[in-house]
Backbone as ProteinMPNN parsed JSONL, in Angstrom:
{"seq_chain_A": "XXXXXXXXXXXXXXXXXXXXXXXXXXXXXXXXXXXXXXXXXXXXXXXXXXXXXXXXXXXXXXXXXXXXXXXXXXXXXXXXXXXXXXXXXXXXXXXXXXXXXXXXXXXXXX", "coords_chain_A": {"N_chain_A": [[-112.472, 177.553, 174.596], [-114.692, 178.817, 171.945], [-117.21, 180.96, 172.547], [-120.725, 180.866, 171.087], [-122.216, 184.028, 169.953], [-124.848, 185.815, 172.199], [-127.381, 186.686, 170.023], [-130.435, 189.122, 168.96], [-133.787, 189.847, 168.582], [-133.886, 192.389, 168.207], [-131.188, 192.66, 167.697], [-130.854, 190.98, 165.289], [-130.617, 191.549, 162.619], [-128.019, 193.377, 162.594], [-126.398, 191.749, 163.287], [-126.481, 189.366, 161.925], [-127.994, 189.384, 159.317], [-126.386, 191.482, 158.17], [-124.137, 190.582, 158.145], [-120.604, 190.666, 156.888], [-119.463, 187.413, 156.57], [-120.142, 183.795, 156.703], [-122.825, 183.188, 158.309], [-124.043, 181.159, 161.537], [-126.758, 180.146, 163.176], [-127.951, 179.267, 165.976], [-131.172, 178.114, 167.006], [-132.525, 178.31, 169.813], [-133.997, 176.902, 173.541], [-134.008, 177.463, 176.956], [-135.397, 175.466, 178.744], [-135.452, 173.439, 176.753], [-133.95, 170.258, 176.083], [-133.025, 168.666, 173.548], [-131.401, 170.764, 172.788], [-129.514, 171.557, 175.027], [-128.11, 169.395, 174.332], [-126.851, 169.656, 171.974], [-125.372, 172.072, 172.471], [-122.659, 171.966, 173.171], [-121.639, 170.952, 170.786], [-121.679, 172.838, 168.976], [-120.708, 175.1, 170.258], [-118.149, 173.833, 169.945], [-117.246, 173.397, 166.615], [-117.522, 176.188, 166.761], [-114.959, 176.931, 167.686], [-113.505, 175.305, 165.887], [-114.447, 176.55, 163.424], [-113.21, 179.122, 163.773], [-112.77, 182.26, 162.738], [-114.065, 181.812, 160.213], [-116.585, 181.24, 159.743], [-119.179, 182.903, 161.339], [-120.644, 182.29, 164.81], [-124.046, 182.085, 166.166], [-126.068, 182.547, 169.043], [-129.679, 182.168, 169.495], [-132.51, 182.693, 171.885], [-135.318, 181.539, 171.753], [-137.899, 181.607, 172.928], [-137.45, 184.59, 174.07], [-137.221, 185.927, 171.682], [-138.985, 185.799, 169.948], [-140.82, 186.708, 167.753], [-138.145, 186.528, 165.455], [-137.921, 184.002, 165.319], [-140.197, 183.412, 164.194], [-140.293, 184.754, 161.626], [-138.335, 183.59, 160.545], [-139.457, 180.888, 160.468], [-139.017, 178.873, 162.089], [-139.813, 176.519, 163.592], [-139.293, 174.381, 165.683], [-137.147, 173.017, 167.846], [-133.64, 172.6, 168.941], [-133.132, 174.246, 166.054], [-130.548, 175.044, 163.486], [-129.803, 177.658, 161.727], [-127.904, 178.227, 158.584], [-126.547, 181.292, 157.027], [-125.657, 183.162, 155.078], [-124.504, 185.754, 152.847], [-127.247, 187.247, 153.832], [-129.215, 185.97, 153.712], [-130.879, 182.522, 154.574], [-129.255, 179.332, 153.696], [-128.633, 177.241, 154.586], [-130.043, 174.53, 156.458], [-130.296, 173.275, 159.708], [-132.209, 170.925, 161.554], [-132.82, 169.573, 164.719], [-131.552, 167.584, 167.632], [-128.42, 166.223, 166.461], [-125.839, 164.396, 165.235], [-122.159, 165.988, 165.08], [-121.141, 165.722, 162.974], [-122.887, 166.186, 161.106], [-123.701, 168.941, 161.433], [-121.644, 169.765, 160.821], [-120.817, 168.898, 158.073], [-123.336, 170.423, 156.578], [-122.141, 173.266, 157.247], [-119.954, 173.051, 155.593], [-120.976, 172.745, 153.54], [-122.532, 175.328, 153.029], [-120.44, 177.021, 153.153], [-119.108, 176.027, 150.378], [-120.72, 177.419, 148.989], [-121.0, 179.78, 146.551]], "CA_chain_A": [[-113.548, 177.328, 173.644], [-115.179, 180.087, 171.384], [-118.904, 180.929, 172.711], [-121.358, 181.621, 170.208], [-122.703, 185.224, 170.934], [-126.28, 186.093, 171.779], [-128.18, 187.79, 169.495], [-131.941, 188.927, 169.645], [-134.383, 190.133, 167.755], [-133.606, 193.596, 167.848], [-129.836, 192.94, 166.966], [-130.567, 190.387, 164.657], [-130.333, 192.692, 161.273], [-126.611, 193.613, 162.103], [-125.435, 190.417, 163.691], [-126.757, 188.141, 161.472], [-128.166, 189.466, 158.089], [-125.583, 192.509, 157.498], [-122.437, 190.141, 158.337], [-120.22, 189.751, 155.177], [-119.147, 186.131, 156.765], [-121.446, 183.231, 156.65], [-123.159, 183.083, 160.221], [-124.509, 180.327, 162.015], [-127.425, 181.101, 164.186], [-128.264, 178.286, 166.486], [-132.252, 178.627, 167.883], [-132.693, 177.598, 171.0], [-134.844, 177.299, 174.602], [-133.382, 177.335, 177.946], [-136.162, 174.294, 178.965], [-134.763, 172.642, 175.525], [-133.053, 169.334, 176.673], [-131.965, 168.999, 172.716], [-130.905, 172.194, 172.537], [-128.238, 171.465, 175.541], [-126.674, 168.555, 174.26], [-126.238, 170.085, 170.703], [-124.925, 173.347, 172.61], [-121.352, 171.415, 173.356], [-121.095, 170.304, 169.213], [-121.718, 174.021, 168.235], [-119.375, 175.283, 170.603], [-117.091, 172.989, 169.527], [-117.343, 174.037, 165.461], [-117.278, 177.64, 166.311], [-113.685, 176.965, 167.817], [-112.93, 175.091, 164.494], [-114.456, 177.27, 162.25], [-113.378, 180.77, 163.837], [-112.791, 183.211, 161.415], [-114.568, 181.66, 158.787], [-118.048, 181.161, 160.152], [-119.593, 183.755, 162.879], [-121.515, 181.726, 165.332], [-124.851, 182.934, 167.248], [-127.633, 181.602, 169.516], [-130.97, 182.838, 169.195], [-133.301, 182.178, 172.705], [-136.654, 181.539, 170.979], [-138.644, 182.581, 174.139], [-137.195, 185.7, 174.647], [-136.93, 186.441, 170.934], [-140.07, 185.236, 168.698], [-140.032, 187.289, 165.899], [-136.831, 186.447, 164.754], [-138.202, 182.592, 165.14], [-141.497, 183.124, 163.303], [-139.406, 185.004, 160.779], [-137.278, 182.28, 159.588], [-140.369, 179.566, 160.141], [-138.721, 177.767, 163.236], [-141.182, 175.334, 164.613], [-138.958, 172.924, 166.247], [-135.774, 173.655, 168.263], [-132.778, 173.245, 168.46], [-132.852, 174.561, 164.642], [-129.54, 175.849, 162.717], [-129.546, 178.099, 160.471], [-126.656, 178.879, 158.359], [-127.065, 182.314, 156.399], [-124.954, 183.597, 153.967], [-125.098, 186.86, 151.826], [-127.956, 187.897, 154.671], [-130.348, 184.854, 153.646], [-130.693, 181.077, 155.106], [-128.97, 178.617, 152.766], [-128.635, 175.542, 155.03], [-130.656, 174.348, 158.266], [-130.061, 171.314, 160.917], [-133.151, 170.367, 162.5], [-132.718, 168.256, 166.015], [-129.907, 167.124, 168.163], [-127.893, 166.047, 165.641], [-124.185, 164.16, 165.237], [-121.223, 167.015, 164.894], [-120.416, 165.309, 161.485], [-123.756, 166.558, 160.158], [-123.192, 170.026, 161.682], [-120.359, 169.875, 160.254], [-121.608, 168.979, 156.516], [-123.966, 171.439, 156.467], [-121.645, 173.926, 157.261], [-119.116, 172.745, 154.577], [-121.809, 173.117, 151.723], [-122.561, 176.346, 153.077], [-119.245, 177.94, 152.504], [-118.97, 176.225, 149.144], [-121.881, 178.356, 147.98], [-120.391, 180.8, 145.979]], "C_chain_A": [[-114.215, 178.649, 173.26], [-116.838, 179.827, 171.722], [-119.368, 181.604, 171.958], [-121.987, 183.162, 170.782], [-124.506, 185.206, 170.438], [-126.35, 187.076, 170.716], [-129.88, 187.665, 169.737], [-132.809, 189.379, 168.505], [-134.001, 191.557, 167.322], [-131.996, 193.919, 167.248], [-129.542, 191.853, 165.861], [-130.042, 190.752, 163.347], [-128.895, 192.715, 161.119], [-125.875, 192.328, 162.347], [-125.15, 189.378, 162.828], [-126.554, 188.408, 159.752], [-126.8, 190.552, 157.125], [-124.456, 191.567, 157.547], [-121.888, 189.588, 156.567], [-120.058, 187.829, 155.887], [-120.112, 185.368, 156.861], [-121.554, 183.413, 158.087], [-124.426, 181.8, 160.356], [-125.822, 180.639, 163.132], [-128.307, 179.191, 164.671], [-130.098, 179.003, 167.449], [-132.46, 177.607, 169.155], [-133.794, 177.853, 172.696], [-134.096, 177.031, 175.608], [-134.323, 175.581, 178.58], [-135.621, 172.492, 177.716], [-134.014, 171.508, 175.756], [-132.021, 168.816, 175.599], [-131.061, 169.684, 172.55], [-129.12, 172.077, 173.736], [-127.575, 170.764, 174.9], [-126.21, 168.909, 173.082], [-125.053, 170.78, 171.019], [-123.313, 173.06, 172.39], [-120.945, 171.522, 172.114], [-120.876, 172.105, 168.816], [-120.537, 175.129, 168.632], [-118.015, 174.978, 169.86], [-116.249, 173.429, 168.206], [-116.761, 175.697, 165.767], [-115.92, 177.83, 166.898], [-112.783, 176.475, 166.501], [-112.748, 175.717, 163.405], [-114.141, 179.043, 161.907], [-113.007, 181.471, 162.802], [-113.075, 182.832, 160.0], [-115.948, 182.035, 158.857], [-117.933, 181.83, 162.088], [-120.245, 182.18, 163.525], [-122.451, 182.318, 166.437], [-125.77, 182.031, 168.028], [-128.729, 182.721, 169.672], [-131.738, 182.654, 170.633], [-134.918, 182.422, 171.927], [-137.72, 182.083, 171.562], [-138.67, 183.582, 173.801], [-137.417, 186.71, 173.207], [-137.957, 186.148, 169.255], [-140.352, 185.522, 167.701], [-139.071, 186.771, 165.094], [-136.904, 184.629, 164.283], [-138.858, 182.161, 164.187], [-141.21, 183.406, 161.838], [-139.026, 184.225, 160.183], [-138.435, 181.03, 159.965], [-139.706, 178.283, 161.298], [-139.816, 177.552, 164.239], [-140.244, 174.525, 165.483], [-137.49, 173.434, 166.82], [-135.067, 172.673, 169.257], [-132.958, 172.954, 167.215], [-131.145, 175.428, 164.702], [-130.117, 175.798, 161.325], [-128.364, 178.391, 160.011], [-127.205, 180.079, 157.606], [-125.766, 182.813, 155.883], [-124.973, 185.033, 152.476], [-126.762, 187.528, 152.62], [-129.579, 186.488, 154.32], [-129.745, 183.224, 154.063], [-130.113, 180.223, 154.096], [-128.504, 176.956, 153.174], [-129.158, 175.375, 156.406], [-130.79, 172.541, 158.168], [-131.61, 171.41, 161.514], [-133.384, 169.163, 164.135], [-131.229, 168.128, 166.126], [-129.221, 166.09, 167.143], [-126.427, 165.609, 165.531], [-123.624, 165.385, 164.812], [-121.15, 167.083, 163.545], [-121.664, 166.07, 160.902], [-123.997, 167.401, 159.994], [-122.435, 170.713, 160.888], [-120.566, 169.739, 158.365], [-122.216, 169.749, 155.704], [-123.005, 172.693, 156.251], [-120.489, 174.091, 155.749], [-120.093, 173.112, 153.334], [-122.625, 174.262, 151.64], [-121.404, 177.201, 152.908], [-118.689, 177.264, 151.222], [-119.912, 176.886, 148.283], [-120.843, 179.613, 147.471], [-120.505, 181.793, 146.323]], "O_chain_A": [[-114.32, 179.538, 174.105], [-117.534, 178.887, 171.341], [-118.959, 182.75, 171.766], [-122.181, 183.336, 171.985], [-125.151, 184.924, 169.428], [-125.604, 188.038, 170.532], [-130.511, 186.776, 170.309], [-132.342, 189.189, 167.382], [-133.823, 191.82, 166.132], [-131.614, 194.909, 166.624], [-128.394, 191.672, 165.455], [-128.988, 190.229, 162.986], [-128.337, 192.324, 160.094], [-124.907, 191.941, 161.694], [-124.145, 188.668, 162.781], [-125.635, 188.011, 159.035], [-126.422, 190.447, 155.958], [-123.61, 191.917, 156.725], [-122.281, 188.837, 155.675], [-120.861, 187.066, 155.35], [-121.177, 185.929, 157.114], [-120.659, 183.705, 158.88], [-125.367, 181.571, 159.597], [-125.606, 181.537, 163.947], [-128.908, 178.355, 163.995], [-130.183, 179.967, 168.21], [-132.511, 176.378, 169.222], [-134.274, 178.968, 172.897], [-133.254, 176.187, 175.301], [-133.587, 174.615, 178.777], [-135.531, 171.272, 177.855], [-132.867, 171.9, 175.543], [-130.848, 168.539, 175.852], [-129.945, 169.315, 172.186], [-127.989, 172.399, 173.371], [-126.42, 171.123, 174.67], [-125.048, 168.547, 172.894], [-123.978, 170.587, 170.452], [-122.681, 173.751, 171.59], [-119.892, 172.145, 171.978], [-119.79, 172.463, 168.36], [-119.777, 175.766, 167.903], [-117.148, 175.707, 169.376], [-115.063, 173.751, 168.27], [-115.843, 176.26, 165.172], [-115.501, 178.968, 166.689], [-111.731, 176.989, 166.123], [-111.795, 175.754, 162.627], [-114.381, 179.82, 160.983], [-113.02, 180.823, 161.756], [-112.588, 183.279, 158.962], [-116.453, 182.946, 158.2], [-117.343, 181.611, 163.146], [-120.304, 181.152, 162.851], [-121.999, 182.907, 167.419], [-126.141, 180.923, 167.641], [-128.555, 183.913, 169.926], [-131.183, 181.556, 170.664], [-135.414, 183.519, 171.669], [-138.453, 182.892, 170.994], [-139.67, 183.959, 173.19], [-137.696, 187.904, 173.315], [-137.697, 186.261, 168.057], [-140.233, 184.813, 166.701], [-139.345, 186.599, 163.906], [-136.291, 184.075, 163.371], [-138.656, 181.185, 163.465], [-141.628, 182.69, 160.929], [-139.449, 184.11, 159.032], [-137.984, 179.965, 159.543], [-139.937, 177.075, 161.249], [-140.382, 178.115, 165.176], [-140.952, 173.796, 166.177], [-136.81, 174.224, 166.164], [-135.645, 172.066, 170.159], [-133.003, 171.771, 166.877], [-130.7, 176.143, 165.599], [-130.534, 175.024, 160.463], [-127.568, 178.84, 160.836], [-128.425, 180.017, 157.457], [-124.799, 182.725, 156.64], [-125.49, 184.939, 151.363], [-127.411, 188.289, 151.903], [-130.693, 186.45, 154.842], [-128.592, 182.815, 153.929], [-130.812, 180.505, 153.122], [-128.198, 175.969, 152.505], [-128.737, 176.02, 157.366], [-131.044, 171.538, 157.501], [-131.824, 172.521, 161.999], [-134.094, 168.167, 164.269], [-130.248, 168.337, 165.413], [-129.726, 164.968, 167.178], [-125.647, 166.536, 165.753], [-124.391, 166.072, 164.139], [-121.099, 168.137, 162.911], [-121.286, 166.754, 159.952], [-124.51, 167.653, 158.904], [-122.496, 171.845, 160.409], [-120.377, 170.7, 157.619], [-121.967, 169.911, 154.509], [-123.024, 173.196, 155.127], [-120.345, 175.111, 155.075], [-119.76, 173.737, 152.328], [-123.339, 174.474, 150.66], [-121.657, 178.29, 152.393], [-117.697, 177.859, 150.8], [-119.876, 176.89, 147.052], [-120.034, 180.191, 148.197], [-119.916, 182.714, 145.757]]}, "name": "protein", "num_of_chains": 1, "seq": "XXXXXXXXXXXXXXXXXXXXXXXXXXXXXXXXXXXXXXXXXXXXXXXXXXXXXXXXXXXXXXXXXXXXXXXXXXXXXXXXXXXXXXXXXXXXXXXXXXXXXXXXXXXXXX"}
């Protein structure tokens, strides 16, 4: 299985915003009980979608800026980002399929 890679606040810029590929950036808390059972689905995707879509996790704790930044109140959030800006977000533990949706109408963005 492909593990998303950390990123943080201080490497968010190159990881996230500079990447030509879309990137996924999963926010998350270690206390988070959503946040685990999503973790499996996202996993999951970033084995499906490797070399199309990066995939990252964010720890929201550790990394608050980067939270307050993008306006995440509520976690587990996905963002997708594309061209270095957000263009699709999941909110809550969430079925794969909808993961999965999202993602799809993020790489038909032009």
């Amino acid at each position: 299985m492909t593990k998303p890679a950390e990123v943080s606040d201080s490497t968010f810029e190159d990881e996230v915003l500079k990447n030509s590929q879309p990137v996924l950036v999963d926010f998350w808390a270690e206390w988070c009980q959503p946040c685990k059972m999503i973790a499996p689905l996202v996993e999951d995707l970033a084995g499906e979608y490797e070399g199309k879509v990066k995939f990252t996790k964010l720890d929201v704790d550790s990394n608050p800026k980067t939270a307050m930044r993008f306006n995440v109140r509520s976690i587990p959030t996905l963002l997708i980002f594309k061209g270095g800006q957000p263009v699709e977000q999941v909110i809550g533990a969430v079925p794969k399929s909808s993961i999965k949706k999202r993602l799809e109408a993020a790489l038909a963005r032009g």
